[in-house]
C-alpha positions in Angstrom: -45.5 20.1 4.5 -44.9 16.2 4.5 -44.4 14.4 1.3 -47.5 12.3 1.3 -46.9 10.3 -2.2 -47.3 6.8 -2.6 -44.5 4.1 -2.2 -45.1 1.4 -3.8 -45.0 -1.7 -1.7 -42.1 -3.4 -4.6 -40.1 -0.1 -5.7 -38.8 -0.4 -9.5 -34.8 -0.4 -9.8 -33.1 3.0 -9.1 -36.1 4.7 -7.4 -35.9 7.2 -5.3 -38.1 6.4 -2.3 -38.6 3.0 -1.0 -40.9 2.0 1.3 -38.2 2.8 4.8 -35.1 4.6 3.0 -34.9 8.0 1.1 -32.3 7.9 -1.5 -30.2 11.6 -1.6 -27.6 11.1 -3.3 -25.5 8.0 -5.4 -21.9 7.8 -5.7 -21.3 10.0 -2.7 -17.5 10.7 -1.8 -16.6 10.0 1.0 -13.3 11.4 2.5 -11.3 11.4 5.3 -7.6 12.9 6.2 -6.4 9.9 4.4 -7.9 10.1 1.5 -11.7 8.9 -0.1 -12.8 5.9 2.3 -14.1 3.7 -0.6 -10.6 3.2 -2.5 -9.7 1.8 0.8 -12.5 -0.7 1.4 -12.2 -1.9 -2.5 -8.5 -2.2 -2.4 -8.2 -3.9 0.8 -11.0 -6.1 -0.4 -9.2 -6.7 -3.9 -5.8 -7.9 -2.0 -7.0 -10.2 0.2 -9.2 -11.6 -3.4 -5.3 -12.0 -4.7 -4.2 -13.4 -1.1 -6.8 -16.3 -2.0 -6.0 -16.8 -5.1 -2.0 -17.1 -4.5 -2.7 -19.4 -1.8 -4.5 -21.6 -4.4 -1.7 -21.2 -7.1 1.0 -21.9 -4.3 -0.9 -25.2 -3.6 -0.4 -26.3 -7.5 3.5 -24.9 -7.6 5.1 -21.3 -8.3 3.5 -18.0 -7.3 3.1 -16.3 -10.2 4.0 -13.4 -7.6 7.0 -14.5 -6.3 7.6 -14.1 -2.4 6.8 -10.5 -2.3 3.7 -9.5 -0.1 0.8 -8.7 -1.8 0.1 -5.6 0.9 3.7 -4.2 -0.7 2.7 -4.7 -4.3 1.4 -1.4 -6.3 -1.2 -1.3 -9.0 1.5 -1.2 -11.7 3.2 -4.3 -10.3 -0.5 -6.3 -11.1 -0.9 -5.1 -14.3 2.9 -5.9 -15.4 2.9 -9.2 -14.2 2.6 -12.3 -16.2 
């Protein structure tokens, strides 16, 4: 049988069921043969926030770092540089 409930026209934060989309699931993992898709999309959206800002710094003087790409630099190389 078809849900017939309600849906309120303005749905309160975090329901359920809104008025065209049925919520399953949050914080669904998605993964490919490479890995979970969303580290990809956050980190490839994180460098190219520290491509911006280095082409800022650059603009001022020194890049704080250096000449290396930021594609080649790992986690631990951000959270060791000063």
């Amino acid at each position: 049988m078809a849900d017939t409930s309600i849906v309120p026209t303005v749905a309160r934060h975090g329901a359920h069921r809104l008025v065209a989309v049925d919520i399953d699931s949050y914080n669904v993992a998605l993964k490919d043969n490479e890995g979970f898709i969303g580290d990809r999309v956050g980190k490839g959206a994180f460098r190219k926030m520290i491509d911006r800002i280095r082409k800022t710094l650059r603009k001022g003087g020194d890049d704080p770092l250096d000449e290396e790409e930021t594609s080649e630099l790992s986690r631990s190389d951000l959270s060791t540089r000063r």
